[in-house]
C-alpha positions, 0 to 999 in steps of 0.5 A: 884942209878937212879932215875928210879929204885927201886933197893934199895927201900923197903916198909912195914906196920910195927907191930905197924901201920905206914908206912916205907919206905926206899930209900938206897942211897950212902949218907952220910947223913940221911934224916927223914921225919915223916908225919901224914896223916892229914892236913888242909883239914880235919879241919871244918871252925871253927877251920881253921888253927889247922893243921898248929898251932899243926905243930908250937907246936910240936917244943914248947917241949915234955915230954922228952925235951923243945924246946931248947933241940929239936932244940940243939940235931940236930943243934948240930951235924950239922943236919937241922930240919922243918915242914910243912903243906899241905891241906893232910900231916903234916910233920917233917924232919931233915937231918943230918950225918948218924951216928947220924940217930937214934938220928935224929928218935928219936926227931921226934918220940918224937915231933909227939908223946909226945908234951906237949902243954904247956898253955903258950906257946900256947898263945906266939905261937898263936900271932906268927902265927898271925904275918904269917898271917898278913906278908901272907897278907902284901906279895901280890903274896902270898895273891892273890894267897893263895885267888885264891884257896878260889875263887876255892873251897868252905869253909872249904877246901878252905880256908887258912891253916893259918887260922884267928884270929878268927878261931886260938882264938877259938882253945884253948888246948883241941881243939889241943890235938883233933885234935892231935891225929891223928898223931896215927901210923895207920896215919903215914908215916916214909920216910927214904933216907940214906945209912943205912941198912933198918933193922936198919931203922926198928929197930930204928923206932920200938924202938922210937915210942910208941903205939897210938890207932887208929884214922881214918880221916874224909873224905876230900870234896873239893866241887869245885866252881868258883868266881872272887874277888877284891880289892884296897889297899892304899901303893901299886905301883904295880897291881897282878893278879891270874887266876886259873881253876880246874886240875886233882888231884895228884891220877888221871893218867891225873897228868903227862899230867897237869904237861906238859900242866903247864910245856909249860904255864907258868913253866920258862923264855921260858915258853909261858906266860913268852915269850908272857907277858914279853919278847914280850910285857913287861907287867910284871916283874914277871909272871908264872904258877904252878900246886897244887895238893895233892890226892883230888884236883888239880888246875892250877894257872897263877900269873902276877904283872902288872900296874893297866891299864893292867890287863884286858889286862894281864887278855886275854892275859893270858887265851888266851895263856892257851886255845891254848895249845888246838893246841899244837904240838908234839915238843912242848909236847916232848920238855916239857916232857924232861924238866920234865924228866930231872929236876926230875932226877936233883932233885934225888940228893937230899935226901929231894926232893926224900924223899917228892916225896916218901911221896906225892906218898904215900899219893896219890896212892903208893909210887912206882910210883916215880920211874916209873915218867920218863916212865909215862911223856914219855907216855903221848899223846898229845890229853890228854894235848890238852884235859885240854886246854878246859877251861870252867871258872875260877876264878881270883883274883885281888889286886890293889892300891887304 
């Protein structure tokens, strides 16, 4: 099945609650994602963080099976299981053979719904997390860009997923169990791609997971700003830089034009920033542009890593190169909605990306719109990328050896 049809795609709010949705691909794997609505953009800065360390728990044990058993009876039969955390989803997935989907649904089923949080393992989970931040901290691409998005928008959404050590101390067992009962059916998002029938999907599903009252999320406000920030570090041999400005949000229809705007800016080695910054002047080894965006924000982000002496160069060049987009021509713009159109139907042939896309779509407006992707990029004008190209501020961020 293409990409861009929906053939074999079937949604449904099931009896209980949550969402199914199901994508019938000649596979012969099943791939599982079971998300909660909720993430880090719903924590308070007290607590920042708590989405990410509930995501960490939920492999410590259940009622029904410790840690080991979780990873064992996937890994077992050659499945693969992860979890991650996003500003507005939590989710857990595994991939593994067909024949064992049930297996697979109800692992996740268990994590989601009965994980213990166990006292011990709080404690060695907490200093496990506070090993990420600090390896966060210690990665320099990854530090200055995770600051840009404080630079953007202003505490609590702002602020790293990961949290601090202060705001992950405070959060004790209680505070997890709080914040853990949003993974309730109402919130939850059942993603299935394989070739199994969908009534077997649904009766599986059905079976698995238990009843979890109602429990509505509190309303995301990303309140967005623009601020600058710097710092000299001793050890470092290299200077990094992140510039970034607010974009349309994933539910907004201007998405698909910030995906081609993105696309000419800074997305691969004949994207504008690379050819100007690198290939022509050999000012950095590494630059690029991406785009974030999930239902209620979205952001442009330029990253280069440079020499001190030339990031205010980088800086211009950088910006420079961002605003003349608002002079794009129309092969440019079709030319990037072919590489968009033709890396989304790359990606359809794997079950985890159609899976995620799926789900995003959900979250955002309706999981349907993955399948109508190619239409909708064609579709774009050319005054609508021109129009993001008005770039009113920024902020930046810079990291730089003392």
């Amino acid at each position: 099945m293409s990409s861009n049809s929906s053939a074999n795609f079937h949604k449904e709010i099931l009896p209980n609650g949550a969402t199914l949705i199901c994508d019938r691909r000649q596979i012969p794997v099943a791939t599982i994602f079971v998300a909660t609505r909720f993430g880090s953009a719903y924590e308070p800065a007290e607590f920042k963080g708590i989405a990410h360390f509930i995501e960490h728990m939920i492999f410590k044990g259940t009622k029904k099976r410790n840690q080991e058993q979780i990873t064992r009876e996937i890994e077992g039969v050659g499945g693969e299981i992860n979890a991650f955390t996003s500003d507005q989803i939590t989710s857990i997935y595994t991939k593994m053979p067909k024949e064992h989907f049930e297996k697979g649904i109800d692992v996740v089923s268990d994590m989601a719904f009965n994980s213990v949080f166990s006292p011990v393992e709080i404690e060695k989970e907490r200093k496990v997390i506070f090993e990420e931040i600090k390896r966060r901290h210690d990665t320099p691409p990854q530090y200055v860009l995770g600051k840009l998005k404080e630079m953007l928008y202003s505490p609590p959404f702002g602020l790293s997923r990961l949290g601090t050590v202060d705001s992950l101390s405070r959060a004790k067992r209680n505070q997890l169990l709080d914040y853990y009962k949003y993974y309730s059916l109402d919130n939850l998002i059942f993603t299935v791609v394989s070739d199994i029938p969908r009534e077997e999907i649904r009766k599986a599903v059905l079976k698995h997971m238990p009843k979890i009252k109602r429990n509505p999320l509190p309303k995301v406000n990303p309140i967005p700003h623009l601020r600058d920030h710097s710092e000299l570090r001793k050890d470092l041999h290299q200077a990094h830089i992140a510039l970034g400005f607010h974009a349309p949000t994933f539910s907004q229809k201007q998405k698909y034009a910030a995906e081609i705007f993105d696309c000419i800016l800074g997305r691969g080695m004949s994207s504008r920033l690379w050819q100007e910054i690198r290939e022509k002047r050999g000012l950095a080894y590494t630059v690029h542009s991406y785009l974030s965006q999930e239902k209620d924000y979205g952001f442009e982000a330029i990253y280069i890593g440079t020499s001190k002496d030339k990031l205010k160069e980088v800086e211009e060049i950088a910006l420079k190169q961002a605003r003349s987009l608002e002079k794009v021509d129309s092969k440019e713009v079709e030319e990037a909605k072919e590489n968009l159109i033709g890396s989304h139907e790359v990606s359809s042939e794997k079950s985890e990306d159609i899976a995620i896309n799926l789900l995003l779509n959900e979250i955002a407006t309706n999981a349907e719109e993955y399948y109508t992707y190619p239409e909708k990029i064609s579709g774009v004008k050319l005054s609508e990328v021109r129009e993001l190209a008005k770039i009113r501020g920024y902020a930046k961020v810079t990291l730089a050896p003392k």
